[in-house]
N, CA, C and O atoms as a CHARMM CRD file, in Angstrom:
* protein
*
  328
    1    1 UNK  N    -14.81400  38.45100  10.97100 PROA 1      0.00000
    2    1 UNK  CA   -15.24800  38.78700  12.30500 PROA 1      0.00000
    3    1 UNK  C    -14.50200  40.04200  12.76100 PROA 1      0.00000
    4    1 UNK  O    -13.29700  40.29100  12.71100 PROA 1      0.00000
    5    2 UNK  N    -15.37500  40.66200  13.15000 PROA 2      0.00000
    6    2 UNK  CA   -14.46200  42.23800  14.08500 PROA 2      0.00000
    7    2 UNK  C    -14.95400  42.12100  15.19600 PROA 2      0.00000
    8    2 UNK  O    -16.12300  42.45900  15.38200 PROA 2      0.00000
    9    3 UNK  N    -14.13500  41.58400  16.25600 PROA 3      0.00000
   10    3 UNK  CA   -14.49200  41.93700  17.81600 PROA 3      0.00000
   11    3 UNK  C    -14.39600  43.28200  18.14800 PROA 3      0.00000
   12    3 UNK  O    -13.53600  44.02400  17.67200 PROA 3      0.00000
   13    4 UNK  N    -15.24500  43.62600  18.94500 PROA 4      0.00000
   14    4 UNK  CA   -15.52800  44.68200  19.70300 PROA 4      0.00000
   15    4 UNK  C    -14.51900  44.88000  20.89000 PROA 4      0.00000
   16    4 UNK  O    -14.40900  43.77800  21.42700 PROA 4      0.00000
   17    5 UNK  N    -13.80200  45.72600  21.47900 PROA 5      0.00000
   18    5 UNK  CA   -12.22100  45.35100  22.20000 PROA 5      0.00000
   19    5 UNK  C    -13.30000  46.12500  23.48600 PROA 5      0.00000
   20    5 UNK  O    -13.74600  45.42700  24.39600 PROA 5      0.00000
   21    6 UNK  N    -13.63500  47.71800  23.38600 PROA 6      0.00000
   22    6 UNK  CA   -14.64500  48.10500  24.18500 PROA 6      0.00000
   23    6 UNK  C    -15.39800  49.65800  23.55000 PROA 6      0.00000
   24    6 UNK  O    -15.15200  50.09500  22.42600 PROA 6      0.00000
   25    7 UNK  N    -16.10700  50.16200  24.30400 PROA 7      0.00000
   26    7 UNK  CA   -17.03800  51.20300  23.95500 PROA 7      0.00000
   27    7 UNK  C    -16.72600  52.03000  24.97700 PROA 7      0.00000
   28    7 UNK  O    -16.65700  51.78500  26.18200 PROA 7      0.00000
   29    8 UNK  N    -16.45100  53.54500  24.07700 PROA 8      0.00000
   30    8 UNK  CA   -16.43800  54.80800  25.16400 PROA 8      0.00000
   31    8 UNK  C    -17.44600  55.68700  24.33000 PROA 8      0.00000
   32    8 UNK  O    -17.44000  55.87500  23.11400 PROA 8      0.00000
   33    9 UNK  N    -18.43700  56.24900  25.41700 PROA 9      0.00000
   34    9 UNK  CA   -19.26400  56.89600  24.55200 PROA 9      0.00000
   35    9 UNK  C    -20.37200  56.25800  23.16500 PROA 9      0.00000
   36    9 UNK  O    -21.20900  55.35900  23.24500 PROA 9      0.00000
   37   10 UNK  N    -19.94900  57.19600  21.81100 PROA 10     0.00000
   38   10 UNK  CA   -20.19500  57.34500  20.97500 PROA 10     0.00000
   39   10 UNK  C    -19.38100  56.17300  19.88100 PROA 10     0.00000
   40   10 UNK  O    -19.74300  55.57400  18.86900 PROA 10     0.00000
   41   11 UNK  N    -18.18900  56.21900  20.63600 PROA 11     0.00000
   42   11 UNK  CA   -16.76800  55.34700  19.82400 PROA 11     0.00000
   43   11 UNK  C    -17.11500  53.91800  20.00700 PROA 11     0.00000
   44   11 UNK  O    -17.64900  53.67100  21.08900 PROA 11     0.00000
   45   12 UNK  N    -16.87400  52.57700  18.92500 PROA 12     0.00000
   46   12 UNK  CA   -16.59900  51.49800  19.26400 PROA 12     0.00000
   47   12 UNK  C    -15.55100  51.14500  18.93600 PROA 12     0.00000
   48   12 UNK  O    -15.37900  51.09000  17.71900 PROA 12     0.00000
   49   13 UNK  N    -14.31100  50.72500  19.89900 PROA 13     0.00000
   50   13 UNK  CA   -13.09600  50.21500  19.40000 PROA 13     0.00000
   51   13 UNK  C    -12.90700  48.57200  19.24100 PROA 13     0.00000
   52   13 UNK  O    -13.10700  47.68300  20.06900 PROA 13     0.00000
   53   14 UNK  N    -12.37900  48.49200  17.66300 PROA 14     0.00000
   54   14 UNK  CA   -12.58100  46.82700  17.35100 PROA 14     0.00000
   55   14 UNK  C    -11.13000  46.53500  16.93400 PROA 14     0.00000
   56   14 UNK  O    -10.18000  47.30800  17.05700 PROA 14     0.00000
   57   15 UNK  N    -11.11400  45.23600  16.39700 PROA 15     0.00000
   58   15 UNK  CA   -10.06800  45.06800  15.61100 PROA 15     0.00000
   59   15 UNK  C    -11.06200  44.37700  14.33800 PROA 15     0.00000
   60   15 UNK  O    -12.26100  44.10400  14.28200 PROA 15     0.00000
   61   16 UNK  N    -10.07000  44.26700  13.49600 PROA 16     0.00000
   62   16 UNK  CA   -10.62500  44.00200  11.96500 PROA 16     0.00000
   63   16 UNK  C     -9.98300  42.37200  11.68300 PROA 16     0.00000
   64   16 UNK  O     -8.79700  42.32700  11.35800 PROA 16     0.00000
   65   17 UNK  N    -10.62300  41.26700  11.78200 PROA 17     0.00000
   66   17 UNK  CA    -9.95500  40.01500  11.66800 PROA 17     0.00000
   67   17 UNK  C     -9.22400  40.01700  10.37300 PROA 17     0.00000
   68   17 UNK  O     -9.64200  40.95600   9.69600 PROA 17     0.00000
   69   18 UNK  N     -8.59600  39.55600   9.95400 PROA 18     0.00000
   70   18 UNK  CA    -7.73100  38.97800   8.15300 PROA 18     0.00000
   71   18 UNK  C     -7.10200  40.17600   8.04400 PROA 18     0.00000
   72   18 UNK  O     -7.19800  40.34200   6.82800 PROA 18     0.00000
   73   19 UNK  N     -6.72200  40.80400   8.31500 PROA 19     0.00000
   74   19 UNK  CA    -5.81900  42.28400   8.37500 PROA 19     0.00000
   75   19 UNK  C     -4.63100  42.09800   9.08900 PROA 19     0.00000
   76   19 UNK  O     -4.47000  41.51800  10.16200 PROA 19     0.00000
   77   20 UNK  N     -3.62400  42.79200   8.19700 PROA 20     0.00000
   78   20 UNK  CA    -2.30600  42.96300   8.61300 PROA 20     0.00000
   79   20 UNK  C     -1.74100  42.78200  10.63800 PROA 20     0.00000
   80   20 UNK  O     -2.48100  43.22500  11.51700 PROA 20     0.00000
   81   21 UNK  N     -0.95200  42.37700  10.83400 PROA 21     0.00000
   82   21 UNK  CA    -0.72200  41.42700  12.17200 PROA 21     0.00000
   83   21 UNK  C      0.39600  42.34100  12.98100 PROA 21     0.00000
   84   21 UNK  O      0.89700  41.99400  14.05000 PROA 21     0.00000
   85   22 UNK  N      0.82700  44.10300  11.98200 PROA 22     0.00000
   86   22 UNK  CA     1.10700  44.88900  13.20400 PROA 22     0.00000
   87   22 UNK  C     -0.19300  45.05200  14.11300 PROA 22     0.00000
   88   22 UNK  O     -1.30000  45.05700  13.57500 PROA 22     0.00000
   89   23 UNK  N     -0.07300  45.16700  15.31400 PROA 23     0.00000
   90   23 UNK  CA    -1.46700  46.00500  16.16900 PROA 23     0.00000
   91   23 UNK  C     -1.76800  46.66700  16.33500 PROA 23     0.00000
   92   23 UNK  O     -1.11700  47.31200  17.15700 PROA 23     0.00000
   93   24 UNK  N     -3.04100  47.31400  15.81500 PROA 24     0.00000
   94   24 UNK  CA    -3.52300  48.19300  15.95200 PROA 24     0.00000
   95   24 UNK  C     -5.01600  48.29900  16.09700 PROA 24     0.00000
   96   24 UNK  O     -5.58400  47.22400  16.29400 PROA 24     0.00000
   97   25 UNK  N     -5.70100  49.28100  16.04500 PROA 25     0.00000
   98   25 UNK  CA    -7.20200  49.10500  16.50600 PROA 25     0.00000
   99   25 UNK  C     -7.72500  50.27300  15.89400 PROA 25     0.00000
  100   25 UNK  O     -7.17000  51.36900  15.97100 PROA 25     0.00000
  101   26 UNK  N     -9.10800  49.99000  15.10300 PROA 26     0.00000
  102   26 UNK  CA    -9.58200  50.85500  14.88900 PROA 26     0.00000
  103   26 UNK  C    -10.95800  51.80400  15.72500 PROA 26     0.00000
  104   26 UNK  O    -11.46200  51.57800  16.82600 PROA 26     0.00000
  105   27 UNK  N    -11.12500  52.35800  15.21700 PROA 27     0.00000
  106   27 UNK  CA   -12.25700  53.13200  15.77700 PROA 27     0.00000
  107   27 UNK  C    -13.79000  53.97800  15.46400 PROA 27     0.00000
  108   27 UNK  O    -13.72400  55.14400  15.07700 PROA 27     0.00000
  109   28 UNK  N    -15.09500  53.33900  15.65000 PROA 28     0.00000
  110   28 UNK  CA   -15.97200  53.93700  14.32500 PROA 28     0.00000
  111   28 UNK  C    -17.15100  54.20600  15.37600 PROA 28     0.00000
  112   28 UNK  O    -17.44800  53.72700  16.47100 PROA 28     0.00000
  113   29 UNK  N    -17.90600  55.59500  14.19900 PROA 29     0.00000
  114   29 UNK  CA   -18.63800  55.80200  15.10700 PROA 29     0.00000
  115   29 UNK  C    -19.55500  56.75300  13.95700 PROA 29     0.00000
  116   29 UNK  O    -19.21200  56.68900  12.77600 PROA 29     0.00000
  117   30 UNK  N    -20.58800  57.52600  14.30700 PROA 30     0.00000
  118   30 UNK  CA   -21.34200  57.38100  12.71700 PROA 30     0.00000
  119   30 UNK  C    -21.02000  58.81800  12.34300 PROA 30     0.00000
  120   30 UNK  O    -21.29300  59.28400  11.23700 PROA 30     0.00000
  121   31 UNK  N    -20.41100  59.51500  13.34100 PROA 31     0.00000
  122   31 UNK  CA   -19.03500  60.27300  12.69700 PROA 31     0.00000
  123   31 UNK  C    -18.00600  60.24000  12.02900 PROA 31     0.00000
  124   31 UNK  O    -17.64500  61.20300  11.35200 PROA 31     0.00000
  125   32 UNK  N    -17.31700  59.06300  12.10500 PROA 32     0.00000
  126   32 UNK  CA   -15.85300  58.71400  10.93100 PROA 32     0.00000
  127   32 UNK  C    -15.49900  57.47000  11.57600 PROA 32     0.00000
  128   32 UNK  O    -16.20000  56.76700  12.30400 PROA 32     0.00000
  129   33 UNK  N    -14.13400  57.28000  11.14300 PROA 33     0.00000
  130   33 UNK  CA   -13.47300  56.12200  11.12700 PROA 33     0.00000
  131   33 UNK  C    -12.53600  56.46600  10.96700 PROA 33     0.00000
  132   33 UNK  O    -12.31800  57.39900  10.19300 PROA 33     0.00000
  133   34 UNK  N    -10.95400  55.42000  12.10100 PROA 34     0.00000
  134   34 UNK  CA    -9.99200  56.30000  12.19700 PROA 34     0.00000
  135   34 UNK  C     -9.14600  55.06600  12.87600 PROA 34     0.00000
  136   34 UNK  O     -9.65000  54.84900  13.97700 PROA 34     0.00000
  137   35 UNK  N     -8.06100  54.19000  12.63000 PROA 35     0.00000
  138   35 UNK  CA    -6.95700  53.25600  12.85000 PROA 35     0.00000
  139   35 UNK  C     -5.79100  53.76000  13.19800 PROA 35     0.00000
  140   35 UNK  O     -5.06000  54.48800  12.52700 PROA 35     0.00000
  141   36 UNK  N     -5.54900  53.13000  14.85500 PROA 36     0.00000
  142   36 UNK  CA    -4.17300  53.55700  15.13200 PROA 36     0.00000
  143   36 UNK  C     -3.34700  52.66000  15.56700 PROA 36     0.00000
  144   36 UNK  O     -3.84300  51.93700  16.43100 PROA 36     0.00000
  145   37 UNK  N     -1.86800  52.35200  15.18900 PROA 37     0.00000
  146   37 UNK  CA    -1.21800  51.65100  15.45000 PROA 37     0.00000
  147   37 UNK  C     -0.77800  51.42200  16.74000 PROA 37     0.00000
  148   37 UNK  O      0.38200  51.83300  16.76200 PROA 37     0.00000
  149   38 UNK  N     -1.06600  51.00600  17.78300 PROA 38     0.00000
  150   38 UNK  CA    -0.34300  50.90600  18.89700 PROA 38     0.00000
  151   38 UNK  C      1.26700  49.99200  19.21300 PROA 38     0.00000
  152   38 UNK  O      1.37100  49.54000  20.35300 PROA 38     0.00000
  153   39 UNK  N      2.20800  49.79300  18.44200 PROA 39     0.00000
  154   39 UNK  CA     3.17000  49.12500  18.67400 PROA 39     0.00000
  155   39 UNK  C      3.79000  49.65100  17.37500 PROA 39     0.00000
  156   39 UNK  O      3.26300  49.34300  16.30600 PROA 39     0.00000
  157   40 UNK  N      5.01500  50.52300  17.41500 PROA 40     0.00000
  158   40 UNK  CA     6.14500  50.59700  18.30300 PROA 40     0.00000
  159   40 UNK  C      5.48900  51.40800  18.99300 PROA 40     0.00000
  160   40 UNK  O      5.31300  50.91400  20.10600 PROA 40     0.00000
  161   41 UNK  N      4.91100  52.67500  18.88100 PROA 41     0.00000
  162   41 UNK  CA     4.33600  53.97500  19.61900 PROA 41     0.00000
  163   41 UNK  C      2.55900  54.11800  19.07300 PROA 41     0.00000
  164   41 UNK  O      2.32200  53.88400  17.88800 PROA 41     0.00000
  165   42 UNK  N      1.69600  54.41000  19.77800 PROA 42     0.00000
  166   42 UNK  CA     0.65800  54.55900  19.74600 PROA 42     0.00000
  167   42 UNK  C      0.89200  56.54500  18.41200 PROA 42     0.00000
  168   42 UNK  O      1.38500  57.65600  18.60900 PROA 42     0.00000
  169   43 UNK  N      0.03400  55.71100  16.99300 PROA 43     0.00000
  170   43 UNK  CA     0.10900  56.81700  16.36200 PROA 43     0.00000
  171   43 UNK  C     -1.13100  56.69500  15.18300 PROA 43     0.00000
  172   43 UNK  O     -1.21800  55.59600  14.63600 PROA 43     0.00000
  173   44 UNK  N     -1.97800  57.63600  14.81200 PROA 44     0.00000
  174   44 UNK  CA    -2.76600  57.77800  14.08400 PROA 44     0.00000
  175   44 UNK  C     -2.26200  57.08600  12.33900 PROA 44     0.00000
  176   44 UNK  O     -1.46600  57.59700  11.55100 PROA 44     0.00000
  177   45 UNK  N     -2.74200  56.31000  12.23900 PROA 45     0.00000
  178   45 UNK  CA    -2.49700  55.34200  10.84700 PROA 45     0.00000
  179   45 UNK  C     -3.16500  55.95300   9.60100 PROA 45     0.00000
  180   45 UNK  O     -2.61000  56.08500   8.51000 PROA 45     0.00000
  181   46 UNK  N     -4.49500  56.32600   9.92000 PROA 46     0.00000
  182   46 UNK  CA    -5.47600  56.79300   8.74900 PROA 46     0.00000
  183   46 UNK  C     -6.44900  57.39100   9.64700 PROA 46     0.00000
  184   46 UNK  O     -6.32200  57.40600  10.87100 PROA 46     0.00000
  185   47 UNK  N     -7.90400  58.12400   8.67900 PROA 47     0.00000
  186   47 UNK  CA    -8.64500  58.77900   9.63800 PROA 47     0.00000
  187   47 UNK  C     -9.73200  58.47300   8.50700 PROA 47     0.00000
  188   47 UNK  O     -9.44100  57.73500   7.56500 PROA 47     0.00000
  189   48 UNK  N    -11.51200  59.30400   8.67900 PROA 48     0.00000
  190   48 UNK  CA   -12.32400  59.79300   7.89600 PROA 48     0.00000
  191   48 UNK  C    -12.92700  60.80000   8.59000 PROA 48     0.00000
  192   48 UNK  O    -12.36900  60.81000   9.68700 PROA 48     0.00000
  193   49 UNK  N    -13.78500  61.67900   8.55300 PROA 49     0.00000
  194   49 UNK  CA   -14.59300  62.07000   9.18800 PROA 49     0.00000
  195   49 UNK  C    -14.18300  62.99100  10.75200 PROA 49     0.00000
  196   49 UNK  O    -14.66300  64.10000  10.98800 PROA 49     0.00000
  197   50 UNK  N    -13.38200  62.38700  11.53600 PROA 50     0.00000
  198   50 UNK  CA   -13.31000  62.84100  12.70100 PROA 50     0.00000
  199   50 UNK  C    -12.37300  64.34100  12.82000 PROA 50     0.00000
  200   50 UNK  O    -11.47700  64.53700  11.99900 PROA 50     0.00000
  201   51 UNK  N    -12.60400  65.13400  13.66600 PROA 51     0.00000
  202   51 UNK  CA   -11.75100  66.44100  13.99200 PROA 51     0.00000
  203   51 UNK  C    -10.49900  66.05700  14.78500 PROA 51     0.00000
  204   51 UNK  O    -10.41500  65.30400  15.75500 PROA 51     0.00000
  205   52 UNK  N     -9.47900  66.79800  14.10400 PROA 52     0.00000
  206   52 UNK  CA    -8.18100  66.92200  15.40700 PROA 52     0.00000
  207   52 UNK  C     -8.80600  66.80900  16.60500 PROA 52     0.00000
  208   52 UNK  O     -8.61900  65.69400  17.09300 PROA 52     0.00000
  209   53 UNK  N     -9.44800  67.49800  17.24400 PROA 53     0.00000
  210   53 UNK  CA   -10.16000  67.36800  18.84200 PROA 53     0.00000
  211   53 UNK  C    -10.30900  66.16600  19.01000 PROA 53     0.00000
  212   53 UNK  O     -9.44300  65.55600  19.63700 PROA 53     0.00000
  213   54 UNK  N    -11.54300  65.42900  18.45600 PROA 54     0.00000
  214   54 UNK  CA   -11.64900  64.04300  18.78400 PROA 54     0.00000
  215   54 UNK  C    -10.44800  63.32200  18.78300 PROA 54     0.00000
  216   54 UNK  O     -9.83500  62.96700  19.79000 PROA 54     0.00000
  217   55 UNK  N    -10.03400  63.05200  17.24700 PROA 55     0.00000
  218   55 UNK  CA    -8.53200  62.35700  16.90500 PROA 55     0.00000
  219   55 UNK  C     -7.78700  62.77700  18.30200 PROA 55     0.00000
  220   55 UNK  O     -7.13100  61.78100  18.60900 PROA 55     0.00000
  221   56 UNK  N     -7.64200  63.51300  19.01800 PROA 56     0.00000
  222   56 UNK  CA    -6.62700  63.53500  19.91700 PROA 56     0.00000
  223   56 UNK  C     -6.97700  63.18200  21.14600 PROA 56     0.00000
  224   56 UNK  O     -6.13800  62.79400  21.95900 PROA 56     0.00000
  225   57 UNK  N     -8.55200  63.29800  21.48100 PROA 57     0.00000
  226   57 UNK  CA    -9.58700  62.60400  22.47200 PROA 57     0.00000
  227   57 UNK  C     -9.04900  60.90700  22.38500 PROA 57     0.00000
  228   57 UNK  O     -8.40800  60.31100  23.25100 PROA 57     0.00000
  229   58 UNK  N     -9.51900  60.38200  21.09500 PROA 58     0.00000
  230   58 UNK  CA    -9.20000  59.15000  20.74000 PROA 58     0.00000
  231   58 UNK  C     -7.78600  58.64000  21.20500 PROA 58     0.00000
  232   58 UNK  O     -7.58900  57.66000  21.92400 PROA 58     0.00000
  233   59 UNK  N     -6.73000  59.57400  20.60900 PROA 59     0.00000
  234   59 UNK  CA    -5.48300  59.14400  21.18600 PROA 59     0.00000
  235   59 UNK  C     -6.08000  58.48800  22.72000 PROA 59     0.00000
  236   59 UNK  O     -6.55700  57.39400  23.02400 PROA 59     0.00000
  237   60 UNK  N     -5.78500  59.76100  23.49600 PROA 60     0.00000
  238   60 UNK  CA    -5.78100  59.77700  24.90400 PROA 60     0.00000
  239   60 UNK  C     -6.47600  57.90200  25.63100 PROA 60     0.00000
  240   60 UNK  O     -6.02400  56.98900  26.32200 PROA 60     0.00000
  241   61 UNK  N     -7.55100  58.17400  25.02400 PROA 61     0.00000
  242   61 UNK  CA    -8.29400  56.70300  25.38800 PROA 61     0.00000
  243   61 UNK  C     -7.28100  55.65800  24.93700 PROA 61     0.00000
  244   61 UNK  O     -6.60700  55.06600  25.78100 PROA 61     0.00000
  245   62 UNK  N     -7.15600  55.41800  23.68100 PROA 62     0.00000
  246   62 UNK  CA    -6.59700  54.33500  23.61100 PROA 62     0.00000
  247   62 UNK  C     -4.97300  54.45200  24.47100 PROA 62     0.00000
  248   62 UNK  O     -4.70700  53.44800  25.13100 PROA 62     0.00000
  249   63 UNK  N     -4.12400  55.35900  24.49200 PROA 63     0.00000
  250   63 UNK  CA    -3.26400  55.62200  25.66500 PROA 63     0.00000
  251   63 UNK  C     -3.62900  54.64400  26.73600 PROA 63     0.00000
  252   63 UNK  O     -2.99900  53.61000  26.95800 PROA 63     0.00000
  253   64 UNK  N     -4.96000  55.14400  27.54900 PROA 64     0.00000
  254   64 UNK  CA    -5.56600  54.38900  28.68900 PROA 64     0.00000
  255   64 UNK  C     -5.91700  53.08500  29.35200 PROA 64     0.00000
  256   64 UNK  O     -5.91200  52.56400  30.46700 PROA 64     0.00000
  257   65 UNK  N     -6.39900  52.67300  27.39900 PROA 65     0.00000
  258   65 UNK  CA    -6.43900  51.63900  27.34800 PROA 65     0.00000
  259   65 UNK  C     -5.34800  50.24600  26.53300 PROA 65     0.00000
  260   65 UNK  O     -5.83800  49.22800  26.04400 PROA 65     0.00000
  261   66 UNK  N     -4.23400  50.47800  26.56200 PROA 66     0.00000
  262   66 UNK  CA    -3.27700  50.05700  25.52200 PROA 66     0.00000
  263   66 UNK  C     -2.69000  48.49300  25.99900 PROA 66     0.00000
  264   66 UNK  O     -2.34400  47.64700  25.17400 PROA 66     0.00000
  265   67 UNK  N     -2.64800  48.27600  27.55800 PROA 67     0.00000
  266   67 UNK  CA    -2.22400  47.45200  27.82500 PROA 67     0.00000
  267   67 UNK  C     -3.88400  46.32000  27.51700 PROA 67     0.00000
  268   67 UNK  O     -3.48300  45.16000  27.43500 PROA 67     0.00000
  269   68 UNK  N     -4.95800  46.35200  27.40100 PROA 68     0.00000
  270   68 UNK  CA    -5.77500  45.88000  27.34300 PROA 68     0.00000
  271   68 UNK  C     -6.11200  45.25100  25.95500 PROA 68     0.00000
  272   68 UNK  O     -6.54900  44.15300  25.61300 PROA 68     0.00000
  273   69 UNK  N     -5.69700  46.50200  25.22400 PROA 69     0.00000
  274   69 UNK  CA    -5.57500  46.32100  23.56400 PROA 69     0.00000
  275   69 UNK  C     -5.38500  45.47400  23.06300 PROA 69     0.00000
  276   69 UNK  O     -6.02200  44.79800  22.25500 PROA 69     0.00000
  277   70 UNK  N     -3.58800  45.35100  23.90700 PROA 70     0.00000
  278   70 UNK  CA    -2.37300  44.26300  23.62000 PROA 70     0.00000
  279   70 UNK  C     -3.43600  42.69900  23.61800 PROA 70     0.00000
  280   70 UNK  O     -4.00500  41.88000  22.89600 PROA 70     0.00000
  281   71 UNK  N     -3.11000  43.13600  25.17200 PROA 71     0.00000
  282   71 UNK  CA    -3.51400  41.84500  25.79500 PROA 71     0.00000
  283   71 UNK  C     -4.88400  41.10500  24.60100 PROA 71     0.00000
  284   71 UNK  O     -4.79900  39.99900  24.06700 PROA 71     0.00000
  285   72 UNK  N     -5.86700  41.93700  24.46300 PROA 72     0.00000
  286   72 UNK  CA    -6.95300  40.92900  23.75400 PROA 72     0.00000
  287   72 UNK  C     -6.37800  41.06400  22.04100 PROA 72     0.00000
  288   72 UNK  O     -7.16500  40.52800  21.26100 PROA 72     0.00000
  289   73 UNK  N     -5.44100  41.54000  21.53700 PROA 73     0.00000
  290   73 UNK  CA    -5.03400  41.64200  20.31600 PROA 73     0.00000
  291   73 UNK  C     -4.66700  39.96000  20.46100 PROA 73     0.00000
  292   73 UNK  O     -5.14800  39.16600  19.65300 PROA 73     0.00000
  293   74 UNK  N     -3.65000  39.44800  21.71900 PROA 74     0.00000
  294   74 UNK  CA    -2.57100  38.63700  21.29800 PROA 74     0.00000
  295   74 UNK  C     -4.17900  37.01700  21.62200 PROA 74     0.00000
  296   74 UNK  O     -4.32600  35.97400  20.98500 PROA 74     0.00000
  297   75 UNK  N     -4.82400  37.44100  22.55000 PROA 75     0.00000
  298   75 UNK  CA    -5.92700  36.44900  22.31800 PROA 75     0.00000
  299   75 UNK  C     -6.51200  36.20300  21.70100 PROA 75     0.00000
  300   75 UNK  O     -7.01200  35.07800  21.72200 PROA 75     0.00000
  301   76 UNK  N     -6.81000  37.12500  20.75600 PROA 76     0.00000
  302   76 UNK  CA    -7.93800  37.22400  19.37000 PROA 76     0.00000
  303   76 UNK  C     -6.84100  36.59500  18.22000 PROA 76     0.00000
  304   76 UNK  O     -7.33400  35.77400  17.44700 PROA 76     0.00000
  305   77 UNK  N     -5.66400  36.85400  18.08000 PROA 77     0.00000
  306   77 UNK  CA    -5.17300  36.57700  17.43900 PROA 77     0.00000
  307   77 UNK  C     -4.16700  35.18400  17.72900 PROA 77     0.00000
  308   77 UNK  O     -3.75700  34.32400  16.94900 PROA 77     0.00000
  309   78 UNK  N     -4.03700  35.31000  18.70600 PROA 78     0.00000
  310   78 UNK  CA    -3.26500  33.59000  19.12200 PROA 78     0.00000
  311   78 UNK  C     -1.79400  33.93100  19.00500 PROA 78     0.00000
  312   78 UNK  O     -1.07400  33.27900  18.24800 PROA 78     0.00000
  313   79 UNK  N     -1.35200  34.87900  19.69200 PROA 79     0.00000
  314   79 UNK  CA     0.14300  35.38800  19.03300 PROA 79     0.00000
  315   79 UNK  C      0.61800  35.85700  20.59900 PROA 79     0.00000
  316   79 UNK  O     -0.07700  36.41400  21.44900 PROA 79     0.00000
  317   80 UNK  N      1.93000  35.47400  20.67900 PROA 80     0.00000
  318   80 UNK  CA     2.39000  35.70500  21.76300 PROA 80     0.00000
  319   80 UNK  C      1.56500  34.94400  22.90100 PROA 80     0.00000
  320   80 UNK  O      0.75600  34.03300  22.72600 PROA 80     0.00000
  321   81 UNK  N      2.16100  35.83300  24.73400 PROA 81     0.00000
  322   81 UNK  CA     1.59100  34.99900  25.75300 PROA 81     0.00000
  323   81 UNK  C      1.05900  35.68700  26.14500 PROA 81     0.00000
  324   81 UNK  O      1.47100  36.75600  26.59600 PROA 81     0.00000
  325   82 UNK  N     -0.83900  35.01900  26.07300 PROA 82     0.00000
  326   82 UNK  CA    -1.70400  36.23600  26.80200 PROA 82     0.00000
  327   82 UNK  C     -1.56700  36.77400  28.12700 PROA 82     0.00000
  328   82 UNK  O     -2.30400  37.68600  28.50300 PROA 82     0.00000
């Protein structure tokens, strides 16, 4: 299962279920694909497809959205207090 966390634009940001339990979130769109770690520091993990511009667009959003991230990471996953 990959929940859908939310949609900006063009971008859908999910998480990837059975995958490693640092947090992070990826991001796809029929431009590329591109995972960033948000914990210790919000930082680009891997990429495909996308431009520095976007990639740094992308940052910014998930920036925006990070406390939200958390929050449905630790519900989706049952970890910590939602």
């Amino acid at each position: 299962m990959s929940p859908t966390v939310f949609k900006v634009g063009k971008y859908r940001f999910q998480f990837f279920s059975k995958e490693e339990s640092r947090i992070h979130i990826h991001v796809i769109s029929s431009e590329g694909e591109a995972k960033f770690w948000i914990e210790p520091t919000i930082a680009l993990a891997n990429y495909s497809g996308f431009s520095k511009r976007q990639l740094n667009a992308l940052q910014k959003i998930i920036e925006r959205h990070k406390n939200e991230i958390i929050k449905k990471w630790k519900k989706h996953f049952k970890t910590g207090n939602n």
